[in-house]
Structures are given as structure tokens and as C-alpha cells.
C-alpha positions, 0 to 999 in steps of 0.5 A: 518476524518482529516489528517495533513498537514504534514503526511507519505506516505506509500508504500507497494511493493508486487506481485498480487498472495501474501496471507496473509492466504486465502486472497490476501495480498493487500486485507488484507492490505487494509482491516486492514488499515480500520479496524484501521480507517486509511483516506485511502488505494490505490491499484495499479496494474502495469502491468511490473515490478521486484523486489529483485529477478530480475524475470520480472513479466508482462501483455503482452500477451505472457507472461502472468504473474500471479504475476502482481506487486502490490502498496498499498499507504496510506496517514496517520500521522506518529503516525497511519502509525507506528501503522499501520506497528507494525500490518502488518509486520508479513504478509509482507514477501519480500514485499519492504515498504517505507515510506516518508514524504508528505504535504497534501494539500487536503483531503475530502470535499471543507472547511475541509483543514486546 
């Protein structure tokens, strides 16, 4: 697959213990972000955090939080993040969602860049 030099980052801000259904909501993200063919998705796990509820969320031992902040991240042109989002925003409830504008300089293997 390629992506082109100009492309979108996406970013999906959400909490460990979100669902979407049964399902853990980053794992349904990442799930549909393959099932469209999407080049590829990223979890990151932060282990301190908060967002609009100002409610810290973190992995110290004596706090031990159950809702660790998430990011999904997928590289994508700007026609597949938008078809991407159309799919996904029904499941985002108060997820925080970015998007901005990158330039990939190498995706895949050696002599497969533009």
C-alpha cells in the first residue's frame, strides 16, 4: 500500500475502560481502521493523564486507575481519514479527535517512497 507524501494524522484521544458494545473502543477503532485498508493504526498507552472532566487518570501504584489514557494514531490520505471518521464517530462519545496535516517521508519497505 502507499501513502502520500502529504497526508493526515489522526488522533483519537479516549480512556483504557472505553467500549464500543463488548469491546474495548481502541480495539474497535483499530479493528475498522483494517477492515477499510487503512496503511496503519497505533495504540498508545499513557500511563498519566486528563481530559474535559479534569479527573486524573493514572498508573502509580497507589492509584491505580482502571481508565489509563489511550491514543490511536493513523497516517492516512485525507480522503481515507474522512471516510474513516464518517464510520467511527458514532462509537466516539467524549473521545477528543484531531487531525492535522503531516508529510511522510517513509512508509514500508526500502524503494517504496515516493
Amino acid at each position: 500500500m502507499q501513502l502520500p507524501k502529504d497526508a493526515q494524522l489522526l488522533r483519537i484521544l479516549i480512556g483504557e475502560s472505553d467500549k464500543a458494545g463488548h469491546v474495548p473502543l481502541f480495539e474497535a477503532l483499530v479493528l475498522k481502521a483494517r477492515e477499510m485498508q487503512l496503511a496503519g493504526a497505533t495504540v498508545l498507552r499513557g500511563p498519566m493523564g486528563y481530559g474535559h472532566s479534569s479527573r486524573l487518570h493514572s498508573a502509580k501504584i497507589l492509584d491505580l486507575s482502571s481508565d489509563l489514557p489511550v491514543v490511536v494514531e493513523i497516517v492516512e490520505s485525507d480522503d481515507n481519514i474522512r471516510a474513516f471518521l464518517a464510520e467511527v464517530e458514532p462509537m466516539l462519545g467524549s473521545a477528543l479527535v484531531t487531525l492535522e496535516k503531516v508529510q511522510v517521508l517513509v512508509y514500508g519497505p526500502p524503494g517504496n517512497n515516493g
